[in-house]
Backbone as ProteinMPNN parsed JSONL, in Angstrom:
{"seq_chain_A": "XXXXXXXXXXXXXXXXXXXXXXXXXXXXXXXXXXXXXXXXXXXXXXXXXXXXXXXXXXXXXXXXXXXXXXXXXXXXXXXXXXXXXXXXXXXXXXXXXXXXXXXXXXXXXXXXXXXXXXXXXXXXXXXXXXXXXXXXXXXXX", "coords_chain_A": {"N_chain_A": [[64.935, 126.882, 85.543], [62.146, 126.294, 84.883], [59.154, 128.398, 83.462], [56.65, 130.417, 81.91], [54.916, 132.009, 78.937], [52.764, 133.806, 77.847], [50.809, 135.185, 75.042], [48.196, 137.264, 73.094], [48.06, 137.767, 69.456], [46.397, 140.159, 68.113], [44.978, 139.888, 64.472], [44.723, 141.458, 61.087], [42.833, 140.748, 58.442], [42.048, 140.78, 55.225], [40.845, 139.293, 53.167], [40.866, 135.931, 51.052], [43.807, 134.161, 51.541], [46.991, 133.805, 52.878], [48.891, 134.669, 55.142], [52.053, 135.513, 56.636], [52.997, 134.892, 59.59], [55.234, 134.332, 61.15], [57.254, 135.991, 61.792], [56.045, 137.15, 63.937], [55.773, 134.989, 66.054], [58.656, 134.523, 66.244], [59.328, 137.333, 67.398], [58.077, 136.873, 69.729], [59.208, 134.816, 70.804], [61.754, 135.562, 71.215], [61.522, 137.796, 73.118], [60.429, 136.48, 75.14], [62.858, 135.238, 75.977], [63.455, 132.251, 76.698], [64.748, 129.478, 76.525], [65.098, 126.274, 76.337], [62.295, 124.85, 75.081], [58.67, 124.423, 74.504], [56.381, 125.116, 71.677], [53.002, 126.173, 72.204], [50.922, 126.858, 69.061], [47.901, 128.663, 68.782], [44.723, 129.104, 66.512], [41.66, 131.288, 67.744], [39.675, 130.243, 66.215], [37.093, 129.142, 63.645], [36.904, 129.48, 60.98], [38.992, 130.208, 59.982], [42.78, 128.917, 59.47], [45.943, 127.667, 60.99], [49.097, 127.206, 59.104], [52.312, 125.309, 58.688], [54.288, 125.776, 56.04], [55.997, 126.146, 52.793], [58.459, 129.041, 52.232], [59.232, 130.353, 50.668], [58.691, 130.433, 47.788], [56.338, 131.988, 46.086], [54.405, 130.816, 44.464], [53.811, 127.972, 45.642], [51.795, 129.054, 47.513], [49.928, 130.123, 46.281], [48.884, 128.116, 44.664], [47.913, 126.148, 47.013], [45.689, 127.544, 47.227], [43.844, 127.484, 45.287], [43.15, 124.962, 45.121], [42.696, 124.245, 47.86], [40.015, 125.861, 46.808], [38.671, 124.571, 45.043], [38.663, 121.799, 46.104], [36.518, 122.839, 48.291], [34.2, 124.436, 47.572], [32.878, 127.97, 46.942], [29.877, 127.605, 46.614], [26.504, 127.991, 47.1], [24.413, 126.152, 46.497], [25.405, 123.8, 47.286], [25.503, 123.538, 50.447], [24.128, 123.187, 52.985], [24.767, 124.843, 55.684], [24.994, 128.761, 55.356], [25.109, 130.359, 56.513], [26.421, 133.202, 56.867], [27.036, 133.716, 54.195], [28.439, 133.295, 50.481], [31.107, 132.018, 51.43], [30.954, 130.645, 53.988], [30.202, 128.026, 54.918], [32.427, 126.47, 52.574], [34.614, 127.73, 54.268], [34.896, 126.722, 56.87], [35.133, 123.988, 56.131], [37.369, 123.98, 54.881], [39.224, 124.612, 57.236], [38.711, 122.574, 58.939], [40.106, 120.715, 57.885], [42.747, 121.742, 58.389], [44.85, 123.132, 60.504], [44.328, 123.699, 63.814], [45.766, 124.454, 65.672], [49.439, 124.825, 66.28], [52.34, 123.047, 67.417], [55.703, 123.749, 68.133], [59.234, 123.228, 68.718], [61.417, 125.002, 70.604], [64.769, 125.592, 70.502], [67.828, 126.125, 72.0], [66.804, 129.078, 71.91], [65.837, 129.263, 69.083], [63.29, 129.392, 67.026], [62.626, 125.825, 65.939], [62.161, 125.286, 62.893], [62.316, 124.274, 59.252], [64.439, 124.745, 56.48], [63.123, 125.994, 54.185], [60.515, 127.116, 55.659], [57.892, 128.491, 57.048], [55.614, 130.058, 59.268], [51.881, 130.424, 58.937], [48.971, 132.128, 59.052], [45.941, 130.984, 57.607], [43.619, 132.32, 56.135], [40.53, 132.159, 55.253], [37.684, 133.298, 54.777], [36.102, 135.725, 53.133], [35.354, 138.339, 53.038], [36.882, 141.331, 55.358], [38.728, 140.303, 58.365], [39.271, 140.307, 61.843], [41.251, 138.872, 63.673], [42.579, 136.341, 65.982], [44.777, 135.2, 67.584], [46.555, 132.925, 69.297], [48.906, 132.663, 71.712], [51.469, 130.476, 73.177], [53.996, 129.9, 75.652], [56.528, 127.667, 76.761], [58.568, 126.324, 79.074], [62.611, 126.545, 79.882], [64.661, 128.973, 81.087]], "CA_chain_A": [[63.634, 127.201, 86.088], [60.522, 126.591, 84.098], [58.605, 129.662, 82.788], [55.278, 130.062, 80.938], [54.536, 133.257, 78.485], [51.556, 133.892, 76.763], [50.292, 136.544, 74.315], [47.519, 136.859, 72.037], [47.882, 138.421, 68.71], [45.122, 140.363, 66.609], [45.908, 140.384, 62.792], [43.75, 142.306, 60.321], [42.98, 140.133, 57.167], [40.919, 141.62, 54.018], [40.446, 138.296, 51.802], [41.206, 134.722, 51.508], [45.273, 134.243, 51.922], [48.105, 132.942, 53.891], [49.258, 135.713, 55.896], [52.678, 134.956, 56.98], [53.403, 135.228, 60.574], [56.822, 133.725, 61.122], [58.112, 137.234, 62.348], [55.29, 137.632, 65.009], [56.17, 134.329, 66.611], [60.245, 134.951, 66.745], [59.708, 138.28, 67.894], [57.665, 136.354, 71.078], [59.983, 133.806, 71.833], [62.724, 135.917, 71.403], [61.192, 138.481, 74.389], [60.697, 136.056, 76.244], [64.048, 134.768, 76.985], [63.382, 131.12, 77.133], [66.716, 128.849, 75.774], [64.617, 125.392, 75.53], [60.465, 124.881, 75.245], [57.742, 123.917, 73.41], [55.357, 126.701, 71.631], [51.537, 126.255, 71.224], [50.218, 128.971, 68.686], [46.521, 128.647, 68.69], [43.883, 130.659, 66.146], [40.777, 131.25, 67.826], [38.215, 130.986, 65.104], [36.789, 127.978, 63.096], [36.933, 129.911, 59.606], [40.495, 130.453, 59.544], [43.434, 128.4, 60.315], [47.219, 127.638, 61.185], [49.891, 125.516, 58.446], [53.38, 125.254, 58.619], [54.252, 125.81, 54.869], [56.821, 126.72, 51.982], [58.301, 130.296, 52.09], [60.156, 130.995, 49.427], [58.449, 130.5, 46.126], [54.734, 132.266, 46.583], [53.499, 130.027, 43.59], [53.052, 127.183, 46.289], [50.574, 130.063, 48.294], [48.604, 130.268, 45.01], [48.406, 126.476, 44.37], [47.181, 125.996, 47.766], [44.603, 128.099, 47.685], [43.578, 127.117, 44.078], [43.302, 123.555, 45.397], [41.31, 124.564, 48.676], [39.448, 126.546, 46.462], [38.331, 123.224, 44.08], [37.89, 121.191, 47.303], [35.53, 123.282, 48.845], [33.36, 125.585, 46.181], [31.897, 128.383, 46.892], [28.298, 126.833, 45.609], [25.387, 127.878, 47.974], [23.745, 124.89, 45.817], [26.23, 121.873, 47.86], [25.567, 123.546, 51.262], [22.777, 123.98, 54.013], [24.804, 125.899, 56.441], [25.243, 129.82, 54.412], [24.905, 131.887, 57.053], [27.425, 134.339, 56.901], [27.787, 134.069, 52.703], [28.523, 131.478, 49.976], [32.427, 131.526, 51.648], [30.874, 130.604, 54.911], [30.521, 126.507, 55.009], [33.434, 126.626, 52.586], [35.674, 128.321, 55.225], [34.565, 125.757, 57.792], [35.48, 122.675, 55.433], [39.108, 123.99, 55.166], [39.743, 125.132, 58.214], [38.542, 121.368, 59.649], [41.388, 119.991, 56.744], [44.066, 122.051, 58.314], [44.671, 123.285, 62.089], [43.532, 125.212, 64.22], [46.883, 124.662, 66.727], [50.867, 124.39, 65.946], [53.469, 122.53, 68.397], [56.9, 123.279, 67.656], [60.212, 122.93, 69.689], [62.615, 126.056, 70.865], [66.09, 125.198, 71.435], [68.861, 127.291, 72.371], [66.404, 130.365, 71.963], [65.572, 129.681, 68.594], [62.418, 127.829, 66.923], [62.65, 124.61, 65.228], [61.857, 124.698, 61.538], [62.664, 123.4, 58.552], [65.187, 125.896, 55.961], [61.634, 126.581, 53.753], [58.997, 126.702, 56.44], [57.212, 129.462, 57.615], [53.986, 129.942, 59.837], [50.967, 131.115, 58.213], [47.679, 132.477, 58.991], [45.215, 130.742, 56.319], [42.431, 132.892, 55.78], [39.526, 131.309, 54.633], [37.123, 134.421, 54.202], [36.543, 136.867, 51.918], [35.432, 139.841, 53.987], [37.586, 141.632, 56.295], [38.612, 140.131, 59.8], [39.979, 140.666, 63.211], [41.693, 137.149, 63.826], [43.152, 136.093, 67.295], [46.268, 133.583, 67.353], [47.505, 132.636, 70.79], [50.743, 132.364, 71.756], [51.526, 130.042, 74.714], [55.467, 129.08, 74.974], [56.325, 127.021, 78.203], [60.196, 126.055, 78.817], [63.473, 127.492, 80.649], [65.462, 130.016, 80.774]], "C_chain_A": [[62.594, 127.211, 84.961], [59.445, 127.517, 84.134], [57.569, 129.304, 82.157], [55.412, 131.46, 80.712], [53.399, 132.669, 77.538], [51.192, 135.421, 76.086], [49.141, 136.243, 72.649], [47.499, 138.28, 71.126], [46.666, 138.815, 67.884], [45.826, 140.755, 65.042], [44.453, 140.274, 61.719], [43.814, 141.343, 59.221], [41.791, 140.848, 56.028], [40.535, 139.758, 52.369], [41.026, 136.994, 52.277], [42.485, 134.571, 50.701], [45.677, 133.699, 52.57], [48.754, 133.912, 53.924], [50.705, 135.221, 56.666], [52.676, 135.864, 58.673], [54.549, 134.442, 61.916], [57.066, 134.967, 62.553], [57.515, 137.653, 63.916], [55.793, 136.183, 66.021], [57.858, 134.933, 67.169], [59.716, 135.892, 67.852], [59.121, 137.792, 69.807], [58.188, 135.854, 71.925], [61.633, 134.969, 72.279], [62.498, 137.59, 72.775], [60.956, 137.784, 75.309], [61.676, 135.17, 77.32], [63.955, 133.254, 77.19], [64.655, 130.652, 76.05], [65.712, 127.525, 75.27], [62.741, 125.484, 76.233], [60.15, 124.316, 74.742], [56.653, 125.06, 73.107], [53.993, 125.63, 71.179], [51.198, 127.262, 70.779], [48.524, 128.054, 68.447], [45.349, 129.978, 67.837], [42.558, 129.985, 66.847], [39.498, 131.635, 66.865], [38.368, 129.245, 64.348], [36.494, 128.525, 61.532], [38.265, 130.608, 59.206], [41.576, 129.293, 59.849], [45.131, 128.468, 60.54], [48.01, 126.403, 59.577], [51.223, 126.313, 58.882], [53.848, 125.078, 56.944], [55.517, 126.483, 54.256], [57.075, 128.436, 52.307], [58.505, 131.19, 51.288], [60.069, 131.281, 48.277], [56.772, 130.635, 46.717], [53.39, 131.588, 45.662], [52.842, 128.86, 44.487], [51.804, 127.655, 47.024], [49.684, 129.528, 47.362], [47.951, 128.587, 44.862], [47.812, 126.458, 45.646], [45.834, 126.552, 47.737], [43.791, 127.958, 46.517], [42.798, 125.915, 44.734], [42.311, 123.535, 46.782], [39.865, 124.895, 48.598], [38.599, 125.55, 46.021], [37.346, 122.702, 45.095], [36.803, 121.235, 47.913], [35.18, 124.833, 48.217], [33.041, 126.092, 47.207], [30.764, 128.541, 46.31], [27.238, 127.265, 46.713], [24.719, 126.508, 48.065], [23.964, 123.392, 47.007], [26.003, 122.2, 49.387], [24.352, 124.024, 51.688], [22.974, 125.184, 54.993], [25.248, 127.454, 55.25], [24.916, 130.883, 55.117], [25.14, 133.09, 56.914], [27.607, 134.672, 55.517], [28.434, 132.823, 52.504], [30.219, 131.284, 50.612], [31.897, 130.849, 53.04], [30.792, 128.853, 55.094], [32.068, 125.986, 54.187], [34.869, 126.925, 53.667], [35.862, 127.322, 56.48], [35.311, 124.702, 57.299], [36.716, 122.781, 55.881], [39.637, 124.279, 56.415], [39.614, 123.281, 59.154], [39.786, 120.517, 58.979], [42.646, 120.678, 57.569], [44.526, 121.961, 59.825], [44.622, 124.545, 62.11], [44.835, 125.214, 65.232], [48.155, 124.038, 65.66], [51.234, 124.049, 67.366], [54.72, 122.921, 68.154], [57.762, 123.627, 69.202], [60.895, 124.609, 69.564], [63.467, 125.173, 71.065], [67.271, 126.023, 71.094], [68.019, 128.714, 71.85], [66.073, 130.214, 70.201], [64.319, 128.24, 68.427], [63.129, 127.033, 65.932], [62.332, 124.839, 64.087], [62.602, 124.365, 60.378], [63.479, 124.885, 57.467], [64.076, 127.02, 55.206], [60.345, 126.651, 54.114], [59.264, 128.019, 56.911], [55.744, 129.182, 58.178], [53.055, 130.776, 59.124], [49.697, 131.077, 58.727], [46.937, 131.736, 57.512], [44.137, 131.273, 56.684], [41.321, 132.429, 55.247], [37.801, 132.06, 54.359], [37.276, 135.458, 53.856], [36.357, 138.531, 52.505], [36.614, 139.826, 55.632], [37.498, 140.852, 57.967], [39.363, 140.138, 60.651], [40.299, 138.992, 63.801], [42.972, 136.703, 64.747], [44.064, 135.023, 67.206], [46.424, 133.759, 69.031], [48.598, 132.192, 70.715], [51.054, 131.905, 73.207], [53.058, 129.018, 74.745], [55.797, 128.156, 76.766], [57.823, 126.287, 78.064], [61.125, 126.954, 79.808], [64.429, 127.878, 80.154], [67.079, 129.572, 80.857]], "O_chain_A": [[62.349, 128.195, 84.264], [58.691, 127.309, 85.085], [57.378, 128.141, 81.801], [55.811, 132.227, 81.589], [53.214, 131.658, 76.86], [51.324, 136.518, 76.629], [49.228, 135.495, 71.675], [47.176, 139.401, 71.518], [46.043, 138.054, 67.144], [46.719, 141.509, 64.656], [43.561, 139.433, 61.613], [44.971, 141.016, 58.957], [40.737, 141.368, 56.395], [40.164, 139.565, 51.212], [41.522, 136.792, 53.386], [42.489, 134.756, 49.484], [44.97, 132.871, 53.143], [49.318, 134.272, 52.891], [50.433, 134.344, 57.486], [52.437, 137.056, 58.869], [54.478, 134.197, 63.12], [57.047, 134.818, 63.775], [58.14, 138.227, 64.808], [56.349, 136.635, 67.022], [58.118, 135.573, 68.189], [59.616, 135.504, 69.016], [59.624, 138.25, 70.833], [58.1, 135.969, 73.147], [62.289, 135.03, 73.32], [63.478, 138.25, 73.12], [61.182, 138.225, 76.436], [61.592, 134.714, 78.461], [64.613, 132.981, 78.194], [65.242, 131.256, 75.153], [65.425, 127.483, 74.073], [62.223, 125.923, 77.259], [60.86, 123.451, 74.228], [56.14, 125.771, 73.971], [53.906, 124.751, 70.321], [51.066, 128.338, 71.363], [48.34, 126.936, 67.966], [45.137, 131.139, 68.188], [42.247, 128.797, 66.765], [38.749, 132.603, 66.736], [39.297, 128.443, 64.44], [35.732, 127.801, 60.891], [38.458, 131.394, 58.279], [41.102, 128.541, 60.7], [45.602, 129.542, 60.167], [47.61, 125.304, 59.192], [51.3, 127.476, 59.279], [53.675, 123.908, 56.602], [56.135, 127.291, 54.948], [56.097, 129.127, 52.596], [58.156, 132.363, 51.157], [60.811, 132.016, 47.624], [56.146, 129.853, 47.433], [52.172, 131.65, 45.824], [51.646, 128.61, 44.339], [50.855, 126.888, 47.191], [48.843, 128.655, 47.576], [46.803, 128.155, 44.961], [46.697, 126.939, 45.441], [44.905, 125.939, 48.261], [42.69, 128.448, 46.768], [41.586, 126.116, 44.809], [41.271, 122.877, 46.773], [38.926, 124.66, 49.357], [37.546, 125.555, 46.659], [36.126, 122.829, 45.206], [36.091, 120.266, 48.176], [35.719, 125.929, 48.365], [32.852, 125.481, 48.259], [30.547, 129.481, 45.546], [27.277, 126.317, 47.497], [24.48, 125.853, 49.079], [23.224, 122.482, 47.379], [26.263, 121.183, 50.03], [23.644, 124.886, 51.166], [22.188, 126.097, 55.246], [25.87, 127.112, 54.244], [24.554, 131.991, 54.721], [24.299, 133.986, 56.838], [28.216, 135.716, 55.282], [28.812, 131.895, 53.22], [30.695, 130.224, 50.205], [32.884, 130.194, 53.373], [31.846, 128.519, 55.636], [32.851, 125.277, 54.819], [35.921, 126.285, 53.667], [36.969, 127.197, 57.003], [36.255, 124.376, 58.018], [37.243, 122.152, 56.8], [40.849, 124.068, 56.474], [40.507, 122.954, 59.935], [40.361, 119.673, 59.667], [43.699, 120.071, 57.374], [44.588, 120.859, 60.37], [44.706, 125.591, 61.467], [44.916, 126.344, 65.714], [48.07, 123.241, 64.726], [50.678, 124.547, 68.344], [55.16, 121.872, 67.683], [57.332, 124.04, 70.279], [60.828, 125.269, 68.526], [63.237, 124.113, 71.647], [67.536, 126.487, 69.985], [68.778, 129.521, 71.315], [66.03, 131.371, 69.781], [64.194, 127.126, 68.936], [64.044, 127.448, 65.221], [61.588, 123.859, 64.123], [63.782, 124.131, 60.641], [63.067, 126.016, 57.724], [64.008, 128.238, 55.375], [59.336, 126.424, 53.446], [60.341, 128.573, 57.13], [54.927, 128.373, 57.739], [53.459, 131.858, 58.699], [49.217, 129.955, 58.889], [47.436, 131.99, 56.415], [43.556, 130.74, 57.629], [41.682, 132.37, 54.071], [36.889, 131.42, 53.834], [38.247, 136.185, 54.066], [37.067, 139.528, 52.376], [36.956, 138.986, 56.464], [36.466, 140.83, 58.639], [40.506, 139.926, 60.245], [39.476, 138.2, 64.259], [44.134, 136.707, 64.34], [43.808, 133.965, 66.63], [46.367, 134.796, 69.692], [49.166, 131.494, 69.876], [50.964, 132.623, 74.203], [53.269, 127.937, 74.196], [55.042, 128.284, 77.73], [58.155, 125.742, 77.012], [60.648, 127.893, 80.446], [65.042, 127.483, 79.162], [67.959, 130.395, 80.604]]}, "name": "protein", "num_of_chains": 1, "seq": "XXXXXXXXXXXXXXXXXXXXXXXXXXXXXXXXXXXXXXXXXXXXXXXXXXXXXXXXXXXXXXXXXXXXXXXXXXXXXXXXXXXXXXXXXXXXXXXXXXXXXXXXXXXXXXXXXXXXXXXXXXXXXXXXXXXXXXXXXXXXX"}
């Protein structure tokens, strides 16, 4: 029988990071009992986003965000939009470079990834925020 669950998480962030949230997924699929699926996680926001990334060695975190960092300065100087603060067109750039949705597969009740993959929140501003993920898994029991 084909099933649908949904749930949307809020997760507190204080800076720009990769917030892992591996554990918040499992704990979803694994309440809701489904054996095979497909998950969409969705963040609602255009200054943050979703990767699928390394978990194990936190030097790749740092390089990423080094390297995001390069990409897209915080320069007031290179940008027109600055609404929000010089992270604010910055945060936009990367967040258009990465996603804003994941796909992956369940099967037999667990997800799909790879031995060094984890899901991550990427943060992409510097002040505190309240940052919505969706969780929409669809599959049977």
């Amino acid at each position: 029988m084909l099933c649908q669950f949904f749930k949307e998480e809020s997760i507190l962030t204080n800076s720009i990071k990769l917030i892992k949230i591996t554990h918040k997924v499992l704990n979803f699929i694994d309440n809701s009992k489904i054996k095979n699926g497909i998950l969409n996680i969705s963040i609602l926001h255009t200054s943050a986003s979703l990767i699928v990334q390394e978990n194990a060695d936190d030097d790749v975190q740092k390089d990423l965000l080094n390297f995001y960092d390069k990409l897209a300065p915080m320069d007031n100087e290179m940008y027109i939009h600055n609404t929000e603060g010089k992270d604010d067109m910055p945060a936009h750039i990367k967040s258009s470079l990465t996603n804003s949705n994941l796909t992956l597969s369940v099967r037999n009740s667990k997800l799909i990834l790879g031995t060094w993959q984890g899901i991550y929140l990427f943060e992409h501003r510097i002040e505190q925020q309240i940052r919505k993920v969706f969780l929409h898994l669809l599959g049977e029991k």
